[in-house]
MMTF fields as JSON, N, C-alpha, C and O atoms, coordinates in Angstrom:
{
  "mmtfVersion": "1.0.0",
  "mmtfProducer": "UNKNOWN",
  "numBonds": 443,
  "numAtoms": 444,
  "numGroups": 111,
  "numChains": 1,
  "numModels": 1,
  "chainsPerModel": [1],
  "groupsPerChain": [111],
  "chainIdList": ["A"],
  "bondAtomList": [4, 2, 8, 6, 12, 10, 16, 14, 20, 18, 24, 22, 28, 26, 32, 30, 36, 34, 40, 38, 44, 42, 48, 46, 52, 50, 56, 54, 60, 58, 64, 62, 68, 66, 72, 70, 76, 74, 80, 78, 84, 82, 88, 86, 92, 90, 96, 94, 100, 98, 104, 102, 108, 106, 112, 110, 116, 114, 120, 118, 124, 122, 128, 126, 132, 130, 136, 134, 140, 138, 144, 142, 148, 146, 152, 150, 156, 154, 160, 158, 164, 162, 168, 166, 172, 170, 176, 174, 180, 178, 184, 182, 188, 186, 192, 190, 196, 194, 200, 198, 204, 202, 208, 206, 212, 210, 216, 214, 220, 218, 224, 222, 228, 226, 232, 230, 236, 234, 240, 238, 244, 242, 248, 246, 252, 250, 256, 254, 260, 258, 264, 262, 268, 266, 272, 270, 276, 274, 280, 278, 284, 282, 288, 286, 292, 290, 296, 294, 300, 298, 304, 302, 308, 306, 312, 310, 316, 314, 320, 318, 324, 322, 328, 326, 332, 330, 336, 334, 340, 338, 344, 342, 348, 346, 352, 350, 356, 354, 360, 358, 364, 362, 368, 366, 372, 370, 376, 374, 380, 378, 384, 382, 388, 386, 392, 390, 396, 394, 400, 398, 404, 402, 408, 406, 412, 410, 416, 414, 420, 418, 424, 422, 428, 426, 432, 430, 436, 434, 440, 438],
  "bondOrderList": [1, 1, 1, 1, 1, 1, 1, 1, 1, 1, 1, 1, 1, 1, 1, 1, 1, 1, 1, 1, 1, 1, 1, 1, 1, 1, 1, 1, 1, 1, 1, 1, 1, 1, 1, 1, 1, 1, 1, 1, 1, 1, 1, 1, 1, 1, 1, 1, 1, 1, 1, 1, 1, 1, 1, 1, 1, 1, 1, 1, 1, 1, 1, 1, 1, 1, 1, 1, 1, 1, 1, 1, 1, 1, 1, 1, 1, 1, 1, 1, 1, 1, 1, 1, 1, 1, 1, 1, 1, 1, 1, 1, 1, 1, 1, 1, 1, 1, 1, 1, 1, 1, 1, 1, 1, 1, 1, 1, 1, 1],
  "groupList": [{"groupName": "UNK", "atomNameList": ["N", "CA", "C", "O"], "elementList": ["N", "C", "C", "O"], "formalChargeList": [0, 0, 0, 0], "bondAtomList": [1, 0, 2, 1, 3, 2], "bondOrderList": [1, 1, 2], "singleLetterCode": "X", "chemCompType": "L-PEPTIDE LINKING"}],
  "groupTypeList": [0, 0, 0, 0, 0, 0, 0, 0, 0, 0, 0, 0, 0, 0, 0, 0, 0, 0, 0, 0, 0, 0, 0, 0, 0, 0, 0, 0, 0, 0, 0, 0, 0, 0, 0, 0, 0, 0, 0, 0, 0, 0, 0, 0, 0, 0, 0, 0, 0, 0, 0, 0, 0, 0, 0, 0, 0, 0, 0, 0, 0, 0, 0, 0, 0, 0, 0, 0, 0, 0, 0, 0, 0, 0, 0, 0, 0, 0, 0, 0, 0, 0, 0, 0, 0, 0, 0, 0, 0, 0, 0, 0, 0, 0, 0, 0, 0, 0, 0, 0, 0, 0, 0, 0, 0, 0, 0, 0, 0, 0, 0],
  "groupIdList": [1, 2, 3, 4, 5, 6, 7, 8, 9, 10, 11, 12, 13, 14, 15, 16, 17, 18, 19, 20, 21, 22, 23, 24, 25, 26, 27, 28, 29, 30, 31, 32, 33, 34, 35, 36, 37, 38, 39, 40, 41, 42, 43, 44, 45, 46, 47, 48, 49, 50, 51, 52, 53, 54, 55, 56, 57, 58, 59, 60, 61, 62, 63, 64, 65, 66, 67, 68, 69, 70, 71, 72, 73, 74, 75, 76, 77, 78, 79, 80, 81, 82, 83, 84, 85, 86, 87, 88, 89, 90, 91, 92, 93, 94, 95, 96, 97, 98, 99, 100, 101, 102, 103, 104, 105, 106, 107, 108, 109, 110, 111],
  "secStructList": [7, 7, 2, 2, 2, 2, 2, 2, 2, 1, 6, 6, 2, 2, 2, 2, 6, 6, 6, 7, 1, 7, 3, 3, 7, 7, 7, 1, 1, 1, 1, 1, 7, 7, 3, 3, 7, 7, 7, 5, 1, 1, 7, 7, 7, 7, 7, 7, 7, 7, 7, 7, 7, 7, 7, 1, 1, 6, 6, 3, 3, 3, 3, 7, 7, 7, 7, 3, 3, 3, 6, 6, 3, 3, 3, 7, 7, 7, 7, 3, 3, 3, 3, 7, 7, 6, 6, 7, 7, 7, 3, 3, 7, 7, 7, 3, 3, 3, 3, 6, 6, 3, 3, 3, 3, 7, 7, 7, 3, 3, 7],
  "xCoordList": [117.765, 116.335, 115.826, 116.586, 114.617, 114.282, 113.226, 112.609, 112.827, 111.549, 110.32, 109.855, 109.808, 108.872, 108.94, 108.11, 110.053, 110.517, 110.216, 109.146, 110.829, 111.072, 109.751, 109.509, 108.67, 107.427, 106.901, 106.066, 106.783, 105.957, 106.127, 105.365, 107.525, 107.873, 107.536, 107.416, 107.425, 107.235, 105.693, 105.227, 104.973, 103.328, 102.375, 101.171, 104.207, 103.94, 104.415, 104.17, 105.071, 105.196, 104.228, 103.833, 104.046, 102.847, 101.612, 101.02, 101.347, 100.211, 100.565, 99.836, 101.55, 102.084, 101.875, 101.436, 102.24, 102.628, 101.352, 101.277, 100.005, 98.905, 97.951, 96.841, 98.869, 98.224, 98.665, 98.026, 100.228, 100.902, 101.901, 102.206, 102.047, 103.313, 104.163, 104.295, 105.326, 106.532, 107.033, 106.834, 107.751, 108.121, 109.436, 110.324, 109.541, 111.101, 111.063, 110.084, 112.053, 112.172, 113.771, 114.413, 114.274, 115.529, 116.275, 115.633, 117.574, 117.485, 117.306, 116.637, 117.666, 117.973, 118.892, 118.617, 120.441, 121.39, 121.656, 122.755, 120.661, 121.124, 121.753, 122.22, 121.986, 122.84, 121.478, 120.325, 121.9, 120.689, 119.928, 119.695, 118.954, 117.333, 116.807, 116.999, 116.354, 116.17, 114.527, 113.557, 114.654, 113.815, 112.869, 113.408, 111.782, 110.894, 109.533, 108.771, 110.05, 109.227, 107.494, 107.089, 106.67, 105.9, 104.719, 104.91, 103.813, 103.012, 101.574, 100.571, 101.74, 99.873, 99.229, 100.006, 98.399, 97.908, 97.321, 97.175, 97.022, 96.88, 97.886, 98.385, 98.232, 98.734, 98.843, 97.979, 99.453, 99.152, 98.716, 98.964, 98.124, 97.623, 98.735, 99.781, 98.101, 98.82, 99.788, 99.255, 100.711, 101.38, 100.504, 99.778, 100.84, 99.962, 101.14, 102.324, 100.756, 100.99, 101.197, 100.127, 102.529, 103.015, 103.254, 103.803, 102.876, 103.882, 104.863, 104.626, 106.176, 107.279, 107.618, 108.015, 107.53, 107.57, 109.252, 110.017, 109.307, 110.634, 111.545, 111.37, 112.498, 113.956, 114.182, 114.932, 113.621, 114.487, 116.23, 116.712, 116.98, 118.238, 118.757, 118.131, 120.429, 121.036, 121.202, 120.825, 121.765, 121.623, 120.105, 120.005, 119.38, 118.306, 117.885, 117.967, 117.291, 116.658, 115.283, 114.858, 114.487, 113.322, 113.376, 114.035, 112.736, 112.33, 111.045, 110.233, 110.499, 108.876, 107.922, 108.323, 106.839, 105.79, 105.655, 105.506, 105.592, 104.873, 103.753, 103.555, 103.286, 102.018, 102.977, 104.038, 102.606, 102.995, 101.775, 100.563, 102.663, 101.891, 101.061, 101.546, 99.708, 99.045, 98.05, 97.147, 98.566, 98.121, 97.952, 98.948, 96.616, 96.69, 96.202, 95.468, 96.707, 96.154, 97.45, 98.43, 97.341, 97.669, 97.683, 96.516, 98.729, 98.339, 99.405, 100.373, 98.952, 100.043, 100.76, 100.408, 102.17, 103.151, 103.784, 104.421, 103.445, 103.749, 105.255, 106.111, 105.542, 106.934, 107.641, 106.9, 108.986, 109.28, 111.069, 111.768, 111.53, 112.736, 113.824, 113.503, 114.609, 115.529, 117.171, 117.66, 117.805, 119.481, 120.15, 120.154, 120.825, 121.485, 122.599, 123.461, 122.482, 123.35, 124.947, 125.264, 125.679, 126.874, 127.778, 127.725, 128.576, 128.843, 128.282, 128.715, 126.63, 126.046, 125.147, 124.612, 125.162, 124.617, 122.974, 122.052, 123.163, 122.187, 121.074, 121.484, 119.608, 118.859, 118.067, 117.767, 117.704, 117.308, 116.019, 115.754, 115.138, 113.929, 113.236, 113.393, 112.451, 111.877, 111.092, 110.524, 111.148, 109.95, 108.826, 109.3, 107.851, 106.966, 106.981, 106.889, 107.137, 107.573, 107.034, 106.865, 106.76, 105.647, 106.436, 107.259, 105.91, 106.628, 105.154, 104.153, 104.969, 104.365, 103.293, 102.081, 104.234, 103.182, 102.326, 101.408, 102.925, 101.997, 102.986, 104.16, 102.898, 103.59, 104.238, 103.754, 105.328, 106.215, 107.155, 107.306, 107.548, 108.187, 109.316, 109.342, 110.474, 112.077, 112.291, 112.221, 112.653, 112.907, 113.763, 114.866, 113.572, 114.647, 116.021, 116.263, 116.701, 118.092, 119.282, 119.352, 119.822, 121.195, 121.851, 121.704, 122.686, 124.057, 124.71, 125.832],
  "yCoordList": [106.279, 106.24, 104.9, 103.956, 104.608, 103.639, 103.098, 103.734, 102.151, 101.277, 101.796, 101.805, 102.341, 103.345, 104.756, 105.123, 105.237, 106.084, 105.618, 105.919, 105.099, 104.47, 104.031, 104.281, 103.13, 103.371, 104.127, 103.97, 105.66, 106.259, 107.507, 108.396, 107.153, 107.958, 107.392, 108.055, 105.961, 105.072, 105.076, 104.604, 105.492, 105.826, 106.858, 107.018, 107.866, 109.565, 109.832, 110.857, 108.788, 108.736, 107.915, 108.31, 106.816, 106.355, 106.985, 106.788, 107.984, 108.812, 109.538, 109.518, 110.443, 111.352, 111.016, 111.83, 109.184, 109.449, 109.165, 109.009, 109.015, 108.264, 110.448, 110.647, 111.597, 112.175, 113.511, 114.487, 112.921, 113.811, 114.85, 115.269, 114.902, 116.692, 116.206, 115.172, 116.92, 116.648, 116.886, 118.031, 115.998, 116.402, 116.48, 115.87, 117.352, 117.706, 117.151, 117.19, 116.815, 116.257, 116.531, 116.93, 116.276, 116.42, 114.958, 113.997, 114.934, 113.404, 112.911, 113.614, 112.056, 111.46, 111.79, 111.863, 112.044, 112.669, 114.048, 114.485, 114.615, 116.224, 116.584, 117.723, 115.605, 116.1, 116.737, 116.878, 117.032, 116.655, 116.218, 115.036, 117.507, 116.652, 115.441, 115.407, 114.893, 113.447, 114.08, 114.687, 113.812, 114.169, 112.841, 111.821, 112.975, 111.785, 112.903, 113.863, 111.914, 112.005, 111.668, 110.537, 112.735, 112.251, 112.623, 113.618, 111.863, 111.576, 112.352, 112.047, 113.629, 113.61, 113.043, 113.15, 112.618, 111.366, 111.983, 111.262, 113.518, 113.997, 115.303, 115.979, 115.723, 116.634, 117.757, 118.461, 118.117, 120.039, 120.743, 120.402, 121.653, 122.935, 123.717, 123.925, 124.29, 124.885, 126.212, 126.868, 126.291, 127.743, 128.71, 128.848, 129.528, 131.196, 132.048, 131.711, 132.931, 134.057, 134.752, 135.141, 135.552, 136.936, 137.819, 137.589, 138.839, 140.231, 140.294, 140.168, 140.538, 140.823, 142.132, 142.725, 142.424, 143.708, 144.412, 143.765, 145.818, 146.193, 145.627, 145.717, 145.06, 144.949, 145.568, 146.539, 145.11, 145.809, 146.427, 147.432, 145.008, 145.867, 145.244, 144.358, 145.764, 145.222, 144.089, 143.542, 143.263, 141.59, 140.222, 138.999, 141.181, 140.242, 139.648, 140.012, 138.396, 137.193, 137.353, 137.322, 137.463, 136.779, 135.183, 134.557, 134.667, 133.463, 133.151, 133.304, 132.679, 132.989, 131.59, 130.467, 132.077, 130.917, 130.212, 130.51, 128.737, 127.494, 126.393, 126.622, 125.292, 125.162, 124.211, 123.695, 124.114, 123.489, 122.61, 122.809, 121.37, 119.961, 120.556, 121.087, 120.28, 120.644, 119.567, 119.298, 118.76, 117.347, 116.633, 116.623, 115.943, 115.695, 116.545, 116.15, 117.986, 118.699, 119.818, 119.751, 120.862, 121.948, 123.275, 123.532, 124.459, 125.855, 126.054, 125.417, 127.125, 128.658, 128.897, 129.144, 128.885, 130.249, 131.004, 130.603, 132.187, 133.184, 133.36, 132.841, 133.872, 134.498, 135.708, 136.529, 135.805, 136.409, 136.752, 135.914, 137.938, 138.301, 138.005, 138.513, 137.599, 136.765, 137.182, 137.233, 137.46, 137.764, 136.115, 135.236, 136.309, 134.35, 134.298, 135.136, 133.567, 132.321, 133.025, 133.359, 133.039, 133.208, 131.906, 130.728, 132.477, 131.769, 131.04, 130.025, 131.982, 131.207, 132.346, 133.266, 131.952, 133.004, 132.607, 133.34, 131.58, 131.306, 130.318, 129.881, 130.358, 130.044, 128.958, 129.232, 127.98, 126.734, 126.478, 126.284, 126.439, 126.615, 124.89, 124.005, 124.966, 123.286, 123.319, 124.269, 121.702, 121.12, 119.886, 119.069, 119.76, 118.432, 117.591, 117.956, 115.944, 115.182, 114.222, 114.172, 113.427, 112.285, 110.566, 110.197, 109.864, 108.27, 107.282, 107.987, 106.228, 105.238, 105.746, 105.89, 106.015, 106.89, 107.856, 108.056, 108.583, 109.861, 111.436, 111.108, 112.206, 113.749, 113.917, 113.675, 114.344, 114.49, 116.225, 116.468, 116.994, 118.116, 117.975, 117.171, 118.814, 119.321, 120.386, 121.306, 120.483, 121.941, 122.779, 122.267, 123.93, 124.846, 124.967, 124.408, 125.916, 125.875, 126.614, 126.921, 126.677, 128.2, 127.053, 125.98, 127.164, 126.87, 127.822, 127.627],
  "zCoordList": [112.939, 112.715, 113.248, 113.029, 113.948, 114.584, 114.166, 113.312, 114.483, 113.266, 112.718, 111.578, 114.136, 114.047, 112.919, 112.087, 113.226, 112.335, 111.055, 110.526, 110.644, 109.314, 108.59, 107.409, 109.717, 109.293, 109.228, 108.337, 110.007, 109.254, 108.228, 107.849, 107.943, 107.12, 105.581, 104.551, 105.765, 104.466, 104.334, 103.297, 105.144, 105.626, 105.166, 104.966, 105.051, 104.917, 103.32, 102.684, 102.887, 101.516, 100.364, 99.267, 100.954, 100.232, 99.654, 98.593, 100.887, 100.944, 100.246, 99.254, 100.142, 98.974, 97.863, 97.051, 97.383, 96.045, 95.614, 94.396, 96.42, 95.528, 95.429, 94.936, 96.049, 96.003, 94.77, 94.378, 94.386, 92.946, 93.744, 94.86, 93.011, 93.448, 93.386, 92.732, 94.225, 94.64, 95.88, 96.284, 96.766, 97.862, 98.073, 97.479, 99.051, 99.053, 100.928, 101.673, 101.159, 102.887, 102.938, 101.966, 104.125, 104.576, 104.937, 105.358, 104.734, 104.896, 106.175, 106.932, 106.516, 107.654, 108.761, 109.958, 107.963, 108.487, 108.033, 107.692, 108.061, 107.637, 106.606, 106.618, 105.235, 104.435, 103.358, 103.766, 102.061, 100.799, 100.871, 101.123, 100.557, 101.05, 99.695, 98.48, 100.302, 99.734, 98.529, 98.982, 97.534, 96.464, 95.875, 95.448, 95.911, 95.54, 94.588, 94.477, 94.232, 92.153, 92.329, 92.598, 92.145, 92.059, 90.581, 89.882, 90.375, 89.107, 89.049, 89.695, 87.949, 87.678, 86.503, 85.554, 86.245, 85.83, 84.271, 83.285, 84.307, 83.009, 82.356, 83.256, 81.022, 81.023, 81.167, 80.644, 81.59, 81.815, 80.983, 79.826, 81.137, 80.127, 79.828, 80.443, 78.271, 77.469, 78.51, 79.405, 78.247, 78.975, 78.533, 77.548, 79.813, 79.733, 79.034, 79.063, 78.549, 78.347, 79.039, 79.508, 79.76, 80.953, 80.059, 78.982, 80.43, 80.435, 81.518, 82.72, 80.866, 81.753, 81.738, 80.735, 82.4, 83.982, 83.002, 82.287, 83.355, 83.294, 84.437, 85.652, 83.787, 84.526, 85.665, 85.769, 86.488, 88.378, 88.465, 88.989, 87.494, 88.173, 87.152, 86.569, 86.666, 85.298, 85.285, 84.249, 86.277, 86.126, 86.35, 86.452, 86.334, 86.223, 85.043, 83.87, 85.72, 84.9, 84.466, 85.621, 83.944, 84.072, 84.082, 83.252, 84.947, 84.939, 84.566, 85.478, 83.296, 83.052, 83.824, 84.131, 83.934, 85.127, 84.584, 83.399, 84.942, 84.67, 86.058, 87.251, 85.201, 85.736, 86.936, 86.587, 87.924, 89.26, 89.703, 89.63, 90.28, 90.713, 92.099, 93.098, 91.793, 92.902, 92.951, 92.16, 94.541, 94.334, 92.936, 92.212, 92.41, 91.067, 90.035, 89.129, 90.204, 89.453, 89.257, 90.0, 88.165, 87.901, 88.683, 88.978, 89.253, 89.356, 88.602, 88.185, 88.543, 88.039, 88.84, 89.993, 88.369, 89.322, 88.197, 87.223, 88.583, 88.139, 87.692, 88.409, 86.856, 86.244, 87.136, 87.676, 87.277, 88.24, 87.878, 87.308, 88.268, 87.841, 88.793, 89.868, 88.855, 89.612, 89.129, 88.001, 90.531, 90.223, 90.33, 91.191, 88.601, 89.093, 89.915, 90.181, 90.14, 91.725, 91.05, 89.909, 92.34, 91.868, 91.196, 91.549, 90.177, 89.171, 88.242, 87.696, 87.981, 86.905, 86.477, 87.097, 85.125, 84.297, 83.239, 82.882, 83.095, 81.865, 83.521, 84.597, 82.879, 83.408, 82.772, 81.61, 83.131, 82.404, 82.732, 83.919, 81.884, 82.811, 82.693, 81.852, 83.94, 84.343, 83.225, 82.686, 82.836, 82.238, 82.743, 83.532, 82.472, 82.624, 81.644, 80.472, 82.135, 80.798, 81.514, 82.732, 80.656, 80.391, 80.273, 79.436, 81.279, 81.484, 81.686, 81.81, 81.72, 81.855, 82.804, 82.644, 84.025, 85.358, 85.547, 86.343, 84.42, 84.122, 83.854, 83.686, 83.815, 83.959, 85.375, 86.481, 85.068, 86.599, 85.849, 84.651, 86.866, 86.167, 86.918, 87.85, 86.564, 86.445, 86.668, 85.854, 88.045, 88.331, 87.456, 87.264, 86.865, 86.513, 87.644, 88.714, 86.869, 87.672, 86.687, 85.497, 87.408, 87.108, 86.611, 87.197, 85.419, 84.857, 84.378, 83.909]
}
């Protein structure tokens, strides 16, 4: 990566973090994409209420919706039925939690 590079990737993050969410990027060398945390400044609204749908197929999940960083604000994503990852069974679902900076969330994920 070359100077230039490096600046405006530090250019392209700044701007990110003064605007909330989360970004996901790739690294540098192609391994694990590199994860940077970012802050919304108030708390989220109460969870909605879904109806969950009949079961598609015998190993499905429901995964139920929560509110997603949209810039400095809140959307909805919807709840959705999901076959888990091989070799994992139980589903952990993300939370939003609260630091000095403001609300940042935790992706869910298969264990």
């Amino acid at each position: 990566m070359n100077l230039s590079t490096s600046a405006r990737m530090v250019a392209v993050i700044s701007v990110a973090a003064t605007l909330g969410g989360c970004i996901l990027s790739g690294s540098p060398r192609g391994g694990a994409p590199l994860v940077s945390v970012m802050f919304i400044t108030h708390e989220p609204p109460a969870e909605r209420v879904e109806v969950v749908t009949v079961r598609p197929y015998d190993d499905a999940v429901w995964i139920g919706g929560h509110w997603s960083a949209r810039g400095n604000d809140y959307a909805w994503t919807k709840g959705r039925w999901e076959r888990p990852s091989a070799g994992m069974t139980v589903w952990e679902s993300g939370r939003w939690e609260h630091e000095d900076r403001g609300w940042h969330y935790t992706e869910g994920h298969w264990r």
